[in-house]
C-alpha atoms as a printed R data frame, in Angstrom:
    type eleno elety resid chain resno       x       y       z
1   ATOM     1    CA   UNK     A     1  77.120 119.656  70.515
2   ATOM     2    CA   UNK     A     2  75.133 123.129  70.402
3   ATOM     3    CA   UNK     A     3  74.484 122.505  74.281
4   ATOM     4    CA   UNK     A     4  78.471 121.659  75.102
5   ATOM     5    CA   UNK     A     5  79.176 124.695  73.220
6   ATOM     6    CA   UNK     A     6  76.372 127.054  75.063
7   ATOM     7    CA   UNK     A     7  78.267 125.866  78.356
8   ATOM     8    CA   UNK     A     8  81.927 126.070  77.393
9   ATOM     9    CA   UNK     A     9  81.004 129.455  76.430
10  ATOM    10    CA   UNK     A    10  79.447 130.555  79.895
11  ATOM    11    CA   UNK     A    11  82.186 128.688  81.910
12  ATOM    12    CA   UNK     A    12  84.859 130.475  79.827
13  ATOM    13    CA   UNK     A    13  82.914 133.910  80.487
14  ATOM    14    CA   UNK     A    14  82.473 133.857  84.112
15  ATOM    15    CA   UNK     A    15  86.464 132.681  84.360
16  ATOM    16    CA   UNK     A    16  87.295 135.387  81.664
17  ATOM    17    CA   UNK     A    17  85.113 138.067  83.690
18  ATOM    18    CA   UNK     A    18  86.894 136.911  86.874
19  ATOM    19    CA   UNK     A    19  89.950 137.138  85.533
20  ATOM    20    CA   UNK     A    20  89.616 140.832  84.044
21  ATOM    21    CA   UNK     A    21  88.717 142.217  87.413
22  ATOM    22    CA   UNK     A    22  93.192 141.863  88.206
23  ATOM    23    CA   UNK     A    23  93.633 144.437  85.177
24  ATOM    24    CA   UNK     A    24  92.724 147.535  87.822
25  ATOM    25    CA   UNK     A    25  90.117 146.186  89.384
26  ATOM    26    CA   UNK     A    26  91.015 143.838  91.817
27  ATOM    27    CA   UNK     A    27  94.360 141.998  92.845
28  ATOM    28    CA   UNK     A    28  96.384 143.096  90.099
29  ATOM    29    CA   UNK     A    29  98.717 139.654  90.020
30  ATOM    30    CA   UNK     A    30  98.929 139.384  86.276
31  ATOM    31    CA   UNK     A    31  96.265 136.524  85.913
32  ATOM    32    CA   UNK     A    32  94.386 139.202  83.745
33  ATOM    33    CA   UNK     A    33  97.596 138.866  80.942
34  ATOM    34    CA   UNK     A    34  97.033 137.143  77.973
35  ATOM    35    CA   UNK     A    35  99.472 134.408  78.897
36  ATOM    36    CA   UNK     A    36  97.912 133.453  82.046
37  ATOM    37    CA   UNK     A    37  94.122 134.353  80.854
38  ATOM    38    CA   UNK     A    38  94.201 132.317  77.871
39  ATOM    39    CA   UNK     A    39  95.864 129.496  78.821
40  ATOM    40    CA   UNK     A    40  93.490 129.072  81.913
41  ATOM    41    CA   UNK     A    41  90.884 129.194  79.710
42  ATOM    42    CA   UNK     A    42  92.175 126.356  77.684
43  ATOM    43    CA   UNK     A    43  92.391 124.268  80.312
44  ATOM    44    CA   UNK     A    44  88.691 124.673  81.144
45  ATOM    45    CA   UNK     A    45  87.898 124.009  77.735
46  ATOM    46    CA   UNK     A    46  89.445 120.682  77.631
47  ATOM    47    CA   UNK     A    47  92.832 121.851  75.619
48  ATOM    48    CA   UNK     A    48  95.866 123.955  77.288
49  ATOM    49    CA   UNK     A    49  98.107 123.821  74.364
50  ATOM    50    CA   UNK     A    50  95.185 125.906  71.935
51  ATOM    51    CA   UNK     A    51  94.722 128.126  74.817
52  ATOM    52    CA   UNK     A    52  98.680 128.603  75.412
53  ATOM    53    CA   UNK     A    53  98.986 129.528  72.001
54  ATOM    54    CA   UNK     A    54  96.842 131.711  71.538
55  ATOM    55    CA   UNK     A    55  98.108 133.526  74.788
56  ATOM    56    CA   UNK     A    56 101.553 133.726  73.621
57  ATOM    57    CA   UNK     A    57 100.618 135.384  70.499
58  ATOM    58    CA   UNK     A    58  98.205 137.644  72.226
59  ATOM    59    CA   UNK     A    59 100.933 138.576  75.184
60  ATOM    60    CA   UNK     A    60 103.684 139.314  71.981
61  ATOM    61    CA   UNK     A    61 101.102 141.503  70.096
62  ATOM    62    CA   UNK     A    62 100.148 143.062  73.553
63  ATOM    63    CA   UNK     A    63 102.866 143.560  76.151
64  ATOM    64    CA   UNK     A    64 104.063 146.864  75.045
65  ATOM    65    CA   UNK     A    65 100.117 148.500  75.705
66  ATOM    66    CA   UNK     A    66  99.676 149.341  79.363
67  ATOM    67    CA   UNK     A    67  97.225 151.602  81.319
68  ATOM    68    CA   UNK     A    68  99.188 154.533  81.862
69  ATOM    69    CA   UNK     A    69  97.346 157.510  83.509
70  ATOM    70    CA   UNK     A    70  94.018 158.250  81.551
71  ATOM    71    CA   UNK     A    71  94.900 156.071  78.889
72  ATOM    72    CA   UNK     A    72  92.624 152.775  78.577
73  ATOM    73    CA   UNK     A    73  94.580 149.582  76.250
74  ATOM    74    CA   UNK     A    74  93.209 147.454  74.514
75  ATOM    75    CA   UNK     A    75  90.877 144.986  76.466
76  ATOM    76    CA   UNK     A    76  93.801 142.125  76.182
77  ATOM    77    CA   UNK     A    77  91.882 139.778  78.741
78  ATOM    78    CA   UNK     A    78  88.785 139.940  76.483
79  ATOM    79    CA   UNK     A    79  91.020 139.377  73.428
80  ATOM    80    CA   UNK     A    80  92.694 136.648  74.767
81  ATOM    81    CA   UNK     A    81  89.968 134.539  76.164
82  ATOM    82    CA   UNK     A    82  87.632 135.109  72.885
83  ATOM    83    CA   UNK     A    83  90.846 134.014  71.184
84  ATOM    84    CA   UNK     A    84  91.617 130.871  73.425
85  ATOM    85    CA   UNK     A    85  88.641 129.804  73.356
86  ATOM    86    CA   UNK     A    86  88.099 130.091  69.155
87  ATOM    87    CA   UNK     A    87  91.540 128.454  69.028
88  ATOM    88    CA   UNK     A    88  89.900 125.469  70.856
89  ATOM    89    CA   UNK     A    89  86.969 125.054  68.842
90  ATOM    90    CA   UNK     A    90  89.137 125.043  65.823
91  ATOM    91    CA   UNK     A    91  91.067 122.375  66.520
92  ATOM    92    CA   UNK     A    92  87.896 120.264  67.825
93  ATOM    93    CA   UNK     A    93  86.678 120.725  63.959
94  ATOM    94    CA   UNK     A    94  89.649 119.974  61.993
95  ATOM    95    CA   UNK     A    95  90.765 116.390  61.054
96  ATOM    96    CA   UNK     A    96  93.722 115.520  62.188
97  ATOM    97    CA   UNK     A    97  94.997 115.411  58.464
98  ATOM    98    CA   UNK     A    98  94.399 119.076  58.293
99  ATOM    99    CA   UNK     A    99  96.830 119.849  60.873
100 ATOM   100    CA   UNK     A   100  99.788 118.152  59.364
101 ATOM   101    CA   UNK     A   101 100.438 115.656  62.053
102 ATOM   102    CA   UNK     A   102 103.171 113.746  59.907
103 ATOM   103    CA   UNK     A   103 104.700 116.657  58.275
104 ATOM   104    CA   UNK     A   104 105.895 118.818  61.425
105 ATOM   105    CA   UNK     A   105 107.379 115.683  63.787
106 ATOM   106    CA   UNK     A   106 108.587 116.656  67.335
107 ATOM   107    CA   UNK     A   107 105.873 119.773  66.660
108 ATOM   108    CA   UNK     A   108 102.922 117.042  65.465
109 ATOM   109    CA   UNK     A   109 100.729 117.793  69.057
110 ATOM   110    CA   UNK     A   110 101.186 121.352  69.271
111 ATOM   111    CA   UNK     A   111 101.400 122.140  65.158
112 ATOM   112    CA   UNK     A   112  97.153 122.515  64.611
113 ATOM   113    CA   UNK     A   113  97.198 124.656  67.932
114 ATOM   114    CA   UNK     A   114  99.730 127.017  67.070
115 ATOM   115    CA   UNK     A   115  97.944 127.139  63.558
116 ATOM   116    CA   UNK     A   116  94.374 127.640  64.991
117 ATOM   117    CA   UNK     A   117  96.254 131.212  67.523
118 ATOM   118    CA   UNK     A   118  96.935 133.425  64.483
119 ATOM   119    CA   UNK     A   119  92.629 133.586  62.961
120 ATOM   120    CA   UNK     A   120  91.624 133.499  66.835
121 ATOM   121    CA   UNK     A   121  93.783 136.149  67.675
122 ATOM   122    CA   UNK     A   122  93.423 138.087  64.678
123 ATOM   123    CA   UNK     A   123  89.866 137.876  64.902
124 ATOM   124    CA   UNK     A   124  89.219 138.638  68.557
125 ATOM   125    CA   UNK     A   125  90.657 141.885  67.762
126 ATOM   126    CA   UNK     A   126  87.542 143.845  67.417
127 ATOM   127    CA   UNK     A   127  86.167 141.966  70.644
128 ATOM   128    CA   UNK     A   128  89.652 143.930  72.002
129 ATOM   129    CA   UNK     A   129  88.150 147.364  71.173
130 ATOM   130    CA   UNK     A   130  84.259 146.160  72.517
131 ATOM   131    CA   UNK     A   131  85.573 145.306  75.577
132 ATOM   132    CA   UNK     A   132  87.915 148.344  75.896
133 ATOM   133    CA   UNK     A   133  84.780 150.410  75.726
134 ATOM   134    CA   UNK     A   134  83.127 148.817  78.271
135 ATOM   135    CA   UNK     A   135  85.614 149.111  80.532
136 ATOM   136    CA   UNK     A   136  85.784 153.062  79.923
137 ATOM   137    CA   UNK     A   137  81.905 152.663  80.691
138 ATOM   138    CA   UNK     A   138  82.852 150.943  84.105
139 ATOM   139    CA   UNK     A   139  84.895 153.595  84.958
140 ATOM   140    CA   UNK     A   140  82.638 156.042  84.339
141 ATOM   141    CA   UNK     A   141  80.257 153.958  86.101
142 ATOM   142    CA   UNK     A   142  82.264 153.592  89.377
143 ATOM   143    CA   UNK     A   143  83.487 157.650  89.490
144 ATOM   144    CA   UNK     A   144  80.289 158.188  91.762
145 ATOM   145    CA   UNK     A   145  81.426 155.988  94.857
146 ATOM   146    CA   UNK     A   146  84.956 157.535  94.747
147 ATOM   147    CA   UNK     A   147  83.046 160.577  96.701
148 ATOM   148    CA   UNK     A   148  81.798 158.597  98.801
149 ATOM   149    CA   UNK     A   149  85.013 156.381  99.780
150 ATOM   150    CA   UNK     A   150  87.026 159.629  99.996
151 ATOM   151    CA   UNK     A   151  83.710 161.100 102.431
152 ATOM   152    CA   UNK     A   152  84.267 157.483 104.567
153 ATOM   153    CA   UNK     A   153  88.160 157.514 104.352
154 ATOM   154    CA   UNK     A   154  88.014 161.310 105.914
155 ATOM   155    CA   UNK     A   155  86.014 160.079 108.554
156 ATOM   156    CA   UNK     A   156  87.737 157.023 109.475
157 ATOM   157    CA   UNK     A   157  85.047 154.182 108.346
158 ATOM   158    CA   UNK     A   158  87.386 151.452 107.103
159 ATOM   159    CA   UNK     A   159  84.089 149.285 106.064
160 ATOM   160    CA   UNK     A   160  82.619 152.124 103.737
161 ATOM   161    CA   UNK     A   161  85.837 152.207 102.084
162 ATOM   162    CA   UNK     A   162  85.926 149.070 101.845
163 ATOM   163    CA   UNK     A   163  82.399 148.750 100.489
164 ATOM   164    CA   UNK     A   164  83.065 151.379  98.278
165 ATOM   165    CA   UNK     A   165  86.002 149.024  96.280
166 ATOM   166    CA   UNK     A   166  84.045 146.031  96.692
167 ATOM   167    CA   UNK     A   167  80.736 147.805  94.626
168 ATOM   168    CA   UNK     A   168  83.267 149.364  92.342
169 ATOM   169    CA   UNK     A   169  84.526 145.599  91.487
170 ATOM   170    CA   UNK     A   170  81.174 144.246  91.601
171 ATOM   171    CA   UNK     A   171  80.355 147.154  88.524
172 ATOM   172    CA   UNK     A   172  83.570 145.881  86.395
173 ATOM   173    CA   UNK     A   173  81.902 142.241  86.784
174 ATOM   174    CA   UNK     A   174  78.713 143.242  86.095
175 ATOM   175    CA   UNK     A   175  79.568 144.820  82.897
176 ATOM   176    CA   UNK     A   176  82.071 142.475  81.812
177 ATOM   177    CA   UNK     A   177  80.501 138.806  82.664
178 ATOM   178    CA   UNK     A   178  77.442 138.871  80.365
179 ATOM   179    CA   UNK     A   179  79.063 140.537  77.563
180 ATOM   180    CA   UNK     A   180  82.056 138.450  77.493
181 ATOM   181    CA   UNK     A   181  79.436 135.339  77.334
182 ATOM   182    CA   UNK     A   182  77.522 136.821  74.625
183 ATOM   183    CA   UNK     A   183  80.770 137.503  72.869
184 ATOM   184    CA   UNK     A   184  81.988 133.824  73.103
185 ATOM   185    CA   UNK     A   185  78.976 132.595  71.849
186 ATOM   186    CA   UNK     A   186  78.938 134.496  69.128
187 ATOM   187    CA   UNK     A   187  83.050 133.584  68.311
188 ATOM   188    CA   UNK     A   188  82.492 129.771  68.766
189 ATOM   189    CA   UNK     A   189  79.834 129.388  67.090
190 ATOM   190    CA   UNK     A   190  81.157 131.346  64.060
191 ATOM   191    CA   UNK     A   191  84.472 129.261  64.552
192 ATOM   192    CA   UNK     A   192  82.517 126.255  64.440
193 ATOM   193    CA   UNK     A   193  80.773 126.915  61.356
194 ATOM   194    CA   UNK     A   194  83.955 127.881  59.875
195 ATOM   195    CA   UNK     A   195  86.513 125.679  60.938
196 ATOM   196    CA   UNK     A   196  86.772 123.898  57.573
197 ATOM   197    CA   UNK     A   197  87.413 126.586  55.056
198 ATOM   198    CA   UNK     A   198  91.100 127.301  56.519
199 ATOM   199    CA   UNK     A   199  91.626 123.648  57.462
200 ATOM   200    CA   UNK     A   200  94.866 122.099  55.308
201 ATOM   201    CA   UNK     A   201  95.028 125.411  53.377
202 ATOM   202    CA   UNK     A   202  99.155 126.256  52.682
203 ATOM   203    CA   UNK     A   203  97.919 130.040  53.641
204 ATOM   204    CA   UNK     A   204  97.035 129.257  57.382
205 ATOM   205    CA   UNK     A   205 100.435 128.386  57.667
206 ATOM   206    CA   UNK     A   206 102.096 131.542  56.368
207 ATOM   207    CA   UNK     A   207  99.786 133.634  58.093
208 ATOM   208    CA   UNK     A   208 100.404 132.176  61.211
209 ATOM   209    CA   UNK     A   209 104.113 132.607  60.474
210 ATOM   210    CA   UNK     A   210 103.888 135.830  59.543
211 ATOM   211    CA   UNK     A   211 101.761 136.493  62.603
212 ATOM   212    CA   UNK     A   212 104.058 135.213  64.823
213 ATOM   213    CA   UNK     A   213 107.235 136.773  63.353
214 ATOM   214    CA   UNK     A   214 104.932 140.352  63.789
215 ATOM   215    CA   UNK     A   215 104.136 139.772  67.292
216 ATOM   216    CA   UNK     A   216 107.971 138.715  68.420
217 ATOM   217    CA   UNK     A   217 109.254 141.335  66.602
218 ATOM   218    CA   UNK     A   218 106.638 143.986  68.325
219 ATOM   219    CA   UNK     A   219 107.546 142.524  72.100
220 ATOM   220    CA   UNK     A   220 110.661 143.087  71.279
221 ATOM   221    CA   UNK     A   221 110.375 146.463  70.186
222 ATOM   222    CA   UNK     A   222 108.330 147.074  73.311
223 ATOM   223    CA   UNK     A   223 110.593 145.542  75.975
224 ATOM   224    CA   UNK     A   224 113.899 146.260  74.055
225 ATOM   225    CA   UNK     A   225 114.892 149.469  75.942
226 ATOM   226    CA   UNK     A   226 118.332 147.982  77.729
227 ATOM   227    CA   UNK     A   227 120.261 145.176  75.865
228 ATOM   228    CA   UNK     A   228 120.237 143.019  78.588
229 ATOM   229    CA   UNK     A   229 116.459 141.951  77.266
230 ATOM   230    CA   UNK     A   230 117.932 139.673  74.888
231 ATOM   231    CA   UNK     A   231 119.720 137.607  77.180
232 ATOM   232    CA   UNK     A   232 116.117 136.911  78.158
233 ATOM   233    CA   UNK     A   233 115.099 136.474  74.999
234 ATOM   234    CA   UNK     A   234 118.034 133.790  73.760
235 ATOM   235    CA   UNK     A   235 117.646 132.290  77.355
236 ATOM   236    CA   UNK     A   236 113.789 131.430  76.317
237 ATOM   237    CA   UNK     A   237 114.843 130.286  72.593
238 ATOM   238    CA   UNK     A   238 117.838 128.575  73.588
239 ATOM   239    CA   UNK     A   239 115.852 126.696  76.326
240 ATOM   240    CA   UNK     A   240 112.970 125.760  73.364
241 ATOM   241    CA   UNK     A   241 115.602 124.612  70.856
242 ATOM   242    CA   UNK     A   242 117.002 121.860  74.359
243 ATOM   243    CA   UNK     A   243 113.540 120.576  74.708
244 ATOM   244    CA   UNK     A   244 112.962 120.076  70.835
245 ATOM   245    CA   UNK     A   245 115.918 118.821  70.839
246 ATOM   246    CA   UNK     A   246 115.151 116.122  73.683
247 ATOM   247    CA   UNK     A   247 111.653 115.607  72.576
């Protein structure tokens, strides 16, 4: 078990490294969001639902920080794949009892998952700020080949410019990919060890209500600015309450 954990953990850091290089790094195709980040790391893990979860909480609490000019969010990648991958070891440990399987019907397969989101994501905070200062560091880090890609652009060599982005990514990686594994080890191990004291308890479940009510109600706020938002938003509910309803 220790040994299936030690490799979830690097698998889920390389990916999670990988996938923070799209926040400014690299690409920039929204696979870094907590949505796509988490999720994807569910999969790996053997369970997409815990990893979905815990993405859609983490995108809700999230969406409204960006990276404008010198300003440096919250490392939501890091936060979300710590998360994702602490929502899947929780629901490994609990007994299926724990996660009310008879009591929430049409919601009976995704009901522990969406229980195990709001302690991952609440406690992968402070892996949020971590990371955040790492990435400041790998800024810092890469300011000394922006001479040099500027000296290579004014002469016209395309492949020192291009060299120049390719170390600069190669930094963000370096700094990010062992850190990110240390970090997960740490999380699902803890998780592990943990897993039973919330399992069944009445407060997991109005926490991760009130969790969830918080994070909808901060998107919102965030992405509110024209009314035509909640057409989005009662297209997405309206479209949940026709599956339920077929389910």
């Amino acid at each position: 078990m220790a040994g299936e954990l030690f490799v979830d953990a690097c698998a889920a850091g390389l990916a999670g490294a990988l996938a923070s290089l799209d926040r400014t790094a690299a690409l920039q195709v929204m696979v870094s969001r907590p949505l796509v980040a988490a999720a994807a790391v569910g999969a790996l893990l053997g369970d997409v639902n815990s990893g979905l979860a815990a993405g859609v909480l983490a995108e809700l609490l999230l969406i409204g920080d960006l990276p404008v000019g010198g300003y440096v969010p919250l490392h939501e990648t890091a936060l979300a794949v710590v998360a994702a991958a602490v929502s899947v070891v929780l629901v490994r440990s609990w007994a299926p009892e724990a996660a009310g399987e008879e009591a929430y019907g049409w919601a009976a397969a995704a009901w522990p998952s969406l229980l195990a989101a709001a302690p991952a994501v609440a406690a992968a905070v402070p892996a949020g700020v971590v990371f955040r200062r790492l990435d400041a560091l790998a800024r810092r880090l890469n300011g000394g080949l922006v001479d040099g890609a500027l000296r290579s652009a004014a002469a016209g060599d395309t492949a020192g410019v291009v060299a120049a982005n390719l170390k600069g990514t190669a930094v963000f990686f370096a700094v990010t990919a062992p850190a990110l594994t240390a970090a997960l080890l740490l999380y699902m191990y803890a998780a592990r060890s943990a897993a039973g004291l919330a399992a069944g308890s009445p407060l997991l479940d109005w926490f991760a209500a009130a969790l969830f009510l918080a994070a909808s109600a901060r998107a919102l706020d965030a992405v509110c600015a024209q009314r035509r938002c909640l057409l989005v938003f009662g297209g997405g509910a309206a479209a949940a309450l026709a599956w339920m309803a077929a389910s």
